[in-house]
ZAKOLLUM-818037 format. One line per field, with one value per residue (C-alpha): chain; x negated, y negated, z. Coordinates in steps of 0.02 Angstrom, whole numbers. Each point is the difference from the previous one (the first is absolute). Example, Ala and Ser with C-alpha at 12.3 -4.5 7.8 and 13.67 -1.06 7.14 Angstrom:
<rs>
ch	c(A  A)
X	c(-615  -69)
Y	c(225  -172)
Z	c(390  -33)
</rs>
This chain:
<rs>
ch	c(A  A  A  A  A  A  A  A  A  A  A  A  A  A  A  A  A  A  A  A  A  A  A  A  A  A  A  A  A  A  A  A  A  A  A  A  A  A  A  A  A  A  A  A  A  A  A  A  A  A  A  A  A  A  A  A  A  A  A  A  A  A  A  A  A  A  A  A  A  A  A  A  A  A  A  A  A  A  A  A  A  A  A  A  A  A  A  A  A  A  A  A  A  A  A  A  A  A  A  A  A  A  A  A  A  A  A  A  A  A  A  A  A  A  A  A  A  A  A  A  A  A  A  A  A  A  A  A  A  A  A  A  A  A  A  A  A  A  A  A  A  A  A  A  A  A  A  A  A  A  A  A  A  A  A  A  A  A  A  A  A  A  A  A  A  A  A  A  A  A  A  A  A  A  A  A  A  A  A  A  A  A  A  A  A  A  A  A  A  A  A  A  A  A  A  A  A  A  A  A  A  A  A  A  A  A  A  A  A  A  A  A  A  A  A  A  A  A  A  A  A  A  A  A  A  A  A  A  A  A  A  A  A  A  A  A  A  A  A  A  A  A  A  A  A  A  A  A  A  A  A  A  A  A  A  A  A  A  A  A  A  A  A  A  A  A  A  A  A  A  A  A  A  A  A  A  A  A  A  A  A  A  A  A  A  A  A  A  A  A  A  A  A  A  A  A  A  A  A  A  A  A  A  A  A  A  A  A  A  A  A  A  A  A  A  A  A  A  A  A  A  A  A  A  A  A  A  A  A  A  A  A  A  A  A  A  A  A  A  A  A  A  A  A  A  A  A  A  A  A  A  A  A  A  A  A  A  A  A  A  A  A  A  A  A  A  A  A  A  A  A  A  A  A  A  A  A  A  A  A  A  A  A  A  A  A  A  A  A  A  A  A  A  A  A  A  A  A  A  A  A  A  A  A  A  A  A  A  A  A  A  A  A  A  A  A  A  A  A  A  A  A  A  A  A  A  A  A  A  A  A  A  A  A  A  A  A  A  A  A  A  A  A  A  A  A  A  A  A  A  A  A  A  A  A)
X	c(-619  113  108  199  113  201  127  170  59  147  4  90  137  142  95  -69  101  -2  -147  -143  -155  -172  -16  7  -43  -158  -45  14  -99  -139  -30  -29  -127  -93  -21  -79  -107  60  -18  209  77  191  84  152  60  149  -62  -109  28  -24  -158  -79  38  -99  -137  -11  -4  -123  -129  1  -3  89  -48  163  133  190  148  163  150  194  135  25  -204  -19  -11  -127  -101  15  -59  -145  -47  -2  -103  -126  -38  -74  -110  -57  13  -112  106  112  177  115  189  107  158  192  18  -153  43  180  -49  -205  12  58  -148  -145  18  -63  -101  -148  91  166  8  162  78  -99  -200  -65  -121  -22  6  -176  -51  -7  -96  -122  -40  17  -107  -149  34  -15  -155  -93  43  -16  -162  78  20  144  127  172  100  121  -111  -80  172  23  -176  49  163  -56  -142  121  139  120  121  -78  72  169  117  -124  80  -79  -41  -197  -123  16  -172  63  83  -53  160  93  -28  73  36  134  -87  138  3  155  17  -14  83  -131  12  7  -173  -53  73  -69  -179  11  -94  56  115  -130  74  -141  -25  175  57  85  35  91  129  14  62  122  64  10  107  126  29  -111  -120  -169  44  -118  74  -56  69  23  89  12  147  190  109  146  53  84  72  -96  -155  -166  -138  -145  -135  30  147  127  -110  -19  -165  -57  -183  -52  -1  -168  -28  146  -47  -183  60  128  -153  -86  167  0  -187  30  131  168  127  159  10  102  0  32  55  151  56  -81  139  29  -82  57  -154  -126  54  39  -214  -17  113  -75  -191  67  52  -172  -100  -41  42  96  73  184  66  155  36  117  134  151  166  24  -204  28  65  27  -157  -115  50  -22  -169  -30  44  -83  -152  6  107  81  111  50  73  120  36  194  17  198  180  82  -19  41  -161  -114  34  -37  -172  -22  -27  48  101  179  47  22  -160  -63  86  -59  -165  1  67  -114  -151  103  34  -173  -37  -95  40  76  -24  113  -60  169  38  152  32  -40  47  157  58  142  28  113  -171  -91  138  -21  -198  4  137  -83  -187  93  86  -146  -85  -184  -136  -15  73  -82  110  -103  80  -27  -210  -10  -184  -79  11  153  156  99  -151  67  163  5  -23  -97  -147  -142  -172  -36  150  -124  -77  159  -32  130  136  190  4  31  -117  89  173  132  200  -20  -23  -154  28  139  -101  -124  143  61  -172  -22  153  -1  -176  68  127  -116  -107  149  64  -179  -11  174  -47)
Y	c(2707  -43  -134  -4  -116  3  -80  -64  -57  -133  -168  -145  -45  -159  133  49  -12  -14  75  95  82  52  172  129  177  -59  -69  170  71  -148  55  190  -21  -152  117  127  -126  -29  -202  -36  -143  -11  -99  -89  -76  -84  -177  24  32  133  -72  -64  196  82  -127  49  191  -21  -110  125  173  114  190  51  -101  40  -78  -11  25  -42  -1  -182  -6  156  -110  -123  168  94  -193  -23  187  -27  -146  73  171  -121  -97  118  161  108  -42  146  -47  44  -24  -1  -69  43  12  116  110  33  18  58  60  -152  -90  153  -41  -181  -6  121  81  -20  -12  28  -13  -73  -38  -72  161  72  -138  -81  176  28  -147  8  184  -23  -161  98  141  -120  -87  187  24  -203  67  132  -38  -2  44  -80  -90  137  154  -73  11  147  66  -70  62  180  -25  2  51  -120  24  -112  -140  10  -73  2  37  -21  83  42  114  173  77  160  48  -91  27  -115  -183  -57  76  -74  -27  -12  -24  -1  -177  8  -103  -75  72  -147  81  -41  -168  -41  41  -144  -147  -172  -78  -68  -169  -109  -88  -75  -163  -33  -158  14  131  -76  -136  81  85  -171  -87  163  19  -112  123  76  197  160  165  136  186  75  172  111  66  5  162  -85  48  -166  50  -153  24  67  40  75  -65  39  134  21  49  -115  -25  -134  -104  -5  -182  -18  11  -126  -124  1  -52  -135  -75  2  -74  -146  -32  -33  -121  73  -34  113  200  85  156  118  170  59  33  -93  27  182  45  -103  68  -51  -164  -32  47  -131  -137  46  -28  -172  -68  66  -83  -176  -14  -162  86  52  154  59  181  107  82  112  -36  146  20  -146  -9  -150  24  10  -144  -106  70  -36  -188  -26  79  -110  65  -156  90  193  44  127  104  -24  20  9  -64  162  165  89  -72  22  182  8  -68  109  -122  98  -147  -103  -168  10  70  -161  -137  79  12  -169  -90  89  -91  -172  16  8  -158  119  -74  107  24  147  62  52  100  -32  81  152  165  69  -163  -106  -188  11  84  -150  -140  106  -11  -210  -25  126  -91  -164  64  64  -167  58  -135  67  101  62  84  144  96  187  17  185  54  123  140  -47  77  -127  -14  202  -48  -182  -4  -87  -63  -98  28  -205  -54  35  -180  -81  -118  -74  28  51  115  179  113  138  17  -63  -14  -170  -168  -62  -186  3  59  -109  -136  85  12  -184  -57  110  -46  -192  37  101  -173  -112  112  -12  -192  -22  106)
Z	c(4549  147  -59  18  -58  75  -117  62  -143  44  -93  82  -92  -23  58  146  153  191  89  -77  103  -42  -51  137  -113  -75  176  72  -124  -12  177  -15  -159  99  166  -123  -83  -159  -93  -4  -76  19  -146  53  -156  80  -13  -159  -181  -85  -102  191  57  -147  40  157  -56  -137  135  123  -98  80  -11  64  -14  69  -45  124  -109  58  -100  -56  0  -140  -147  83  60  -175  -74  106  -38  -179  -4  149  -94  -142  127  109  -117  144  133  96  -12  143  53  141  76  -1  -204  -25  140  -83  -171  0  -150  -76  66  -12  -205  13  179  27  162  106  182  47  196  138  -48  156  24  -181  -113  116  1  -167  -69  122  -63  -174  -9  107  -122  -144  71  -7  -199  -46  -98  -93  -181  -123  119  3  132  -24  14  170  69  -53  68  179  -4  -36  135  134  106  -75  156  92  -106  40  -153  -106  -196  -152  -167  -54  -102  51  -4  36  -173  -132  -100  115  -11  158  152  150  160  144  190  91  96  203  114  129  181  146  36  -174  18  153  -80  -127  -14  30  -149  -109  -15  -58  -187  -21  -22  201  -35  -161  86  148  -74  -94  147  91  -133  -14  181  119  54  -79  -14  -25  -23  118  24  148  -53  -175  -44  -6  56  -98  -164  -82  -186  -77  85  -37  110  -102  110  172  -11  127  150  136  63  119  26  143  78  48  -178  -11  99  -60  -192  97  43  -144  -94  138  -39  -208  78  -18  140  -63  -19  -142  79  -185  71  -68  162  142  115  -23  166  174  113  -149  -41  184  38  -140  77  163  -103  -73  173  78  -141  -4  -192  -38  -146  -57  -101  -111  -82  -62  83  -8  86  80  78  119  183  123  102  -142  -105  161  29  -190  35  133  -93  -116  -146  -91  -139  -71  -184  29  -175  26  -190  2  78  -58  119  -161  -94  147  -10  -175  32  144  121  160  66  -7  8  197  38  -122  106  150  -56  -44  149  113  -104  5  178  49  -121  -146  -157  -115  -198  -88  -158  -122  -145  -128  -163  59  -104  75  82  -81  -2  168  71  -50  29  198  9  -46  123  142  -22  35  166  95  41  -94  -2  -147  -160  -155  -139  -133  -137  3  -23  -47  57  -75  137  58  -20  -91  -120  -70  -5  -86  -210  -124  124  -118  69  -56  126  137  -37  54  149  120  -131  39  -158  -7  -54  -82  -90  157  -24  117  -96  60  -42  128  120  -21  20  147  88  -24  59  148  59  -37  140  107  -8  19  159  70  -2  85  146)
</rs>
């Protein structure tokens, strides 16, 4: 008994847009259950059906098998679930990702256990201990899938497993059916980080995303991360995996997996920190790296306006950096510091131009319609996206995450709204008519267009 199977369950869609990349959590964890010699298949579902992904599950027989769950992925996960306990009733059943980490509870009353927060070192950890522990009672008869866990669990020092949540049979007092097993969720250390084993990128479909990536924007992209964490506290955002402590890898480590992206064939980076360019000296080491390296190979990531100076976004182009998205989200000073942003509409064109005059293409990501704004607010935020020269401009409606902020203060949220893809539509009970947004978006992004070709 040493046979994993990681689900990411995503299924292309017709409305599916711009780049997408193969999955980078059950990579990390793929890794840390190979190096301890467990039999792991990672299912990537993006390019199959659902009836080709159960195949695949039923053929191969998992004895534990995880499922990564995001928000617009739950009802896919909870689907897949359903159908999976029925074919593979002895399996263990195990969750993770941003939605399970906020809610565990939720999720502990269909999967078998929760990991919640970061499971690079528990979530390997713990199948690789319960499946020997398994393999040493596979004789014993008439016991349940449910009473094994329970037997392992009460074996141990559960701490070990950090994030670990989940409800079983309490052996202890037989007038209690269940009992709530609960580790607090840990933050990895750099050290910790640094100890991990190489992204476990092998078993997806290369081709089939690279050329995605090559009709959306010319290149063939992988995602990589380079630090965890963001010190920021944005009122729409939510950060239930990696919290808001900044940790960095160490670029050895880096450079190692750059490799191994270049040999699958990939010739772009989407760096996905939240904050790549929080830290000058770091991402100056990395520029410095890039420059050293004989990697024919380009990046982009995210960045704030205000983390950027002159001397770093040169060394960033001449590192090969090719384009930033910059979370302007507003024209109005007054808006920005209702979503705590930490920044005005000077420090936004400053940022800006300091990309542009190094020749970094620039994307800005916007928000309109959001709660406390008023149509003059918005009206501001078209006309300011048009004025700043972006390569590009991308216009959301208020997405209140659970964990964030504006998730507690917004009304009437619908659990089933999380299946929306792509979709200017509002997600809870707004004052702002969404239709003319959605006219307003298209308009302004036909001008933005328009403006570009002139140039």
């Amino acid at each position: 008994m040493n046979k994993v199977m990681l689900i990411y369950p995503y299924f292309l869609t017709n409305e599916t847009k711009g780049q997408i990349f193969h999955p980078l959590g059950i990579s990390v964890l793929s890794s840390g259950m190979k190096d301890k010699g467990l039999e792991v298949v990672k299912l990537d579902c993006t390019f199959l059906t659902i009836e080709e992904a159960l195949k695949v599950a039923r053929e191969f027989g998992a004895d534990i098998i995880g499922i990564y769950i995001m928000t617009t992925m739950s009802q896919n996960a909870l689907k897949l679930l359903e159908t999976l306990r029925l074919i593979s009733p002895q399996s263990l059943f195990i969750t993770g990702g941003p939605l399970p980490s906020l809610y565990p509870e939720k999720f502990a009353q269909k999967f078998d256990l929760v990991f919640r927060g970061e499971g690079a070192l528990s979530v390997p950890q713990f199948c690789f201990d319960y499946l020997e522990f398994a393999e040493k009672i596979a004789k014993k008869v008439n016991i349940t899938e449910n009473d094994r866990i329970s037997d392992f669990l009460n074996s141990r020092d559960i701490n070990i497993y950090s994030g670990i949540y989940g409800y079983i049979n309490d052996q202890k007092n037989i007038n209690s059916e269940k009992t709530l097993v609960s580790v607090p969720e840990v933050n990895l250390s750099e050290e910790q980080i640094d100890r991990l084993k190489m992204t476990d990128r092998s078993g997806y479909d290369h081709k089939k995303y690279q050329d995605l990536c090559f009709k959306s924007s010319g290149y063939k992209s992988a995602t990589i991360m380079m630090t965890y964490g963001c010190p920021f506290d944005c009122d729409f955002c939510s950060k239930p995996i990696f919290g808001n402590k900044v940790r960095f890898r160490n670029m050895d480590s880096i450079f190692k997996e750059i490799q191994d992206i270049v040999r699958f064939g990939y010739d772009s980076l989407w760096i996905a920190d939240d904050l790549f360019t929080l830290n000058d000296h770091y991402i100056g080491a990395f520029c410095d790296r890039m420059n050293e390296s004989d990697f024919k190979i380009n990046w982009s990531c995210l960045s704030r306006v205000d983390s950027i100076s002159d001397e770093t976004a040169n060394k960033m182009k001449l590192a090969g950096c090719n384009k930033v998205y910059l979370g302007i989200e507003s024209g109005s000073d007054e808006v920005l510091k209702i979503m705590n942003k930490h920044v005005d509409i000077k420090k936004v064109k400053r940022g800006v131009d300091i990309f542009k005059n190094q020749g970094i293409e620039c994307g800005g990501f916007f928000i309109v319609g959001y709660p406390g704004e008023t149509i003059d607010t918005i009206e501001t935020t078209f006309e300011f996206a048009l004025s700043l020269g972006l390569d590009e401009i991308s216009f959301n409606l208020p997405y209140p995450l659970p964990g964030s902020n504006l998730y507690n203060r917004v009304r009437d949220i619908k659990d089933d709204d999380w299946d929306f893809e792509n979709e200017t539509k509002f997600l809870y009970k707004s004052e702002f008519d969404e239709v003319w947004l959605r006219e307003k978006i298209k308009k302004t992004i036909e001008k933005h267009s328009l403006n570009k070709g002139q140039l």
